[in-house]
MARFI-885066 format. One line per field, with one value per residue (C-alpha): residue in one letter; x, y, z. Coordinates in steps of 0.5 Angstrom, whole numbers, plus 500, padded with zeros to 3 digits. Layout:
BEGIN
r: [a  ...] .
xx: [X  ...] .
yy: [Y  ...] .
zz: [Z  ...] .
//
This chain:
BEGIN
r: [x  x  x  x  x  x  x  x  x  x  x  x  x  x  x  x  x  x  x  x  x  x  x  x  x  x  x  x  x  x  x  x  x  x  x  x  x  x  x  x  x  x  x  x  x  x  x  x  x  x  x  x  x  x  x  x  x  x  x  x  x  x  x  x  x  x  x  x  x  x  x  x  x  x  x  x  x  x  x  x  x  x  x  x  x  x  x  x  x  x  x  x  x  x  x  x  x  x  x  x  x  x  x  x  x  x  x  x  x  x  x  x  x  x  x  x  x  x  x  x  x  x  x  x  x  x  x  x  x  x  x  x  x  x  x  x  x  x  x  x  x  x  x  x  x  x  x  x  x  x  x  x  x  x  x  x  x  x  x  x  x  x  x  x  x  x  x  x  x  x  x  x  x  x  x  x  x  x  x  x  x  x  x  x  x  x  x  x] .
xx: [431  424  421  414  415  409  410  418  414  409  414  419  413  412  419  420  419  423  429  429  431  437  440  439  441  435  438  436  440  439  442  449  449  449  445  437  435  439  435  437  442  447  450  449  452  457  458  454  448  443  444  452  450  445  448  453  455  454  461  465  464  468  476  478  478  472  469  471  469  461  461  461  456  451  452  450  443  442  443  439  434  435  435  441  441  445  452  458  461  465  464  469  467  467  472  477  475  472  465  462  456  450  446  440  437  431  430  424  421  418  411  413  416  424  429  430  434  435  433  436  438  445  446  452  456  463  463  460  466  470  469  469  477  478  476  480  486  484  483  490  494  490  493  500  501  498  504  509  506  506  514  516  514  517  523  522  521  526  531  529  530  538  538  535  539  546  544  543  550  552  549  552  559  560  556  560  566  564  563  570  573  572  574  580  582  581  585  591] .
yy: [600  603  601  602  606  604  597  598  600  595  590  593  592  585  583  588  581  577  583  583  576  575  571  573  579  580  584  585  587  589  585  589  587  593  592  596  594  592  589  592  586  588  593  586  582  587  593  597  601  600  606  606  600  601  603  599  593  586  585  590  586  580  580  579  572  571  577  574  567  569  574  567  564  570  571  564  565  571  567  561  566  561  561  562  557  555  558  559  566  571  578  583  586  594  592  588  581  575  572  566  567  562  566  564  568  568  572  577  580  586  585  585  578  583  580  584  583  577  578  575  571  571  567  568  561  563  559  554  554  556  549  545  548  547  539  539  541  537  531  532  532  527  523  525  524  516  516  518  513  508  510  511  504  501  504  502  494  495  496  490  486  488  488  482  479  482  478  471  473  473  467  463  466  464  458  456  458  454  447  448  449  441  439  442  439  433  434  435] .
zz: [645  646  652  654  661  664  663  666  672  672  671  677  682  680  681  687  691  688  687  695  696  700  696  689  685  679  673  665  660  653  646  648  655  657  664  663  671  676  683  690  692  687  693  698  692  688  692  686  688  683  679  678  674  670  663  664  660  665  662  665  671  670  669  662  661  664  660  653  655  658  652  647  650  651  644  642  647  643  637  639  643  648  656  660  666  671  668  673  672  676  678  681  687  687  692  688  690  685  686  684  681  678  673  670  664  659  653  653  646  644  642  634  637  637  642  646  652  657  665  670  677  680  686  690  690  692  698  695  691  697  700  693  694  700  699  693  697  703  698  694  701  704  696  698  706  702  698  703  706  702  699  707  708  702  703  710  707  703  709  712  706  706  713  713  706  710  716  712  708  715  718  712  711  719  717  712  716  722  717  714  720  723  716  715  722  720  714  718] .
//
């Protein structure tokens, strides 16, 4: 890739503002993936300064999974020179925990009108996630305390139905006994 190194510098003077928001990670990589600039919240973001991971592909950063997965829809971005926005994706941690982050990239092309790599913005969405899972499960649970419900109060229904049915049994057995007792003395 041949870069203009003044024009490399300029471009990280005038991004320098937005590489330091507290909550987006601004990065660039290549047609391979391989990361060409890396903002100063990578270490906030990833544990990684900056230079541990220029050089490196974006991909490395992911588990297996996820890394064939996000491969594909980079590839067709590159295929299309489409933009890239709002993809979820996970990063790994430099100490081993999952990110969830939503990317946002453009192409940039050279001056022959070349493809020359995406840049890019992560925002950290993982408690974001953290929540829409913990509602999930609350909502699930809630789900199955109504249903234990509902079966306790069936099951309870259906125990006053017996008991109710073997009341009635009762009732008319005695009944009956009662109304057969004065005919069979009258029959003597």
């Amino acid at each position: 890739m041949n870069h203009d190194n003044s024009d490399n510098s300029l471009l990280i003077e005038r991004l320098r503002p937005l590489c330091a928001l507290e909550d987006l990670w601004v990065w660039e990589i290549d047609t391979y993936g391989v990361l060409t600039f890396v903002g100063e919240q990578s270490e906030k973001f990833l544990g990684y300064c900056p230079d541990e991971l220029v050089g490196k592909s974006v991909f490395d950063l992911m588990p297996k999974l996820e890394r064939t997965r996000v491969q594909k829809i980079y590839h067709q971005a590159i295929e299309h020179r489409s933009d890239i926005l709002n993809e979820l994706n996970v990063k790994l941690h430099k100490q081993g925990h999952y990110l969830y982050l939503s990317s946002r990239a453009y192409p940039f092309f050279d001056r022959h009108g070349e493809l020359v790599g995406y840049r890019g913005v992560d925002q950290n969405i993982s408690k974001a996630i953290a929540l829409e899972h913990k509602l999930n499960q609350e909502e699930i649970i809630r789900k199955q305390h109504e249903e234990e419900l509902l079966l306790a109060r069936s099951e309870l229904m259906d125990r006053n139905h017996k008991e109710a049915f073997r009341c009635n049994l009762q009732f008319f057995s005695t009944m009956s006994k009662e109304i057969q007792k004065p005919m069979q003395e009258q029959q003597f």
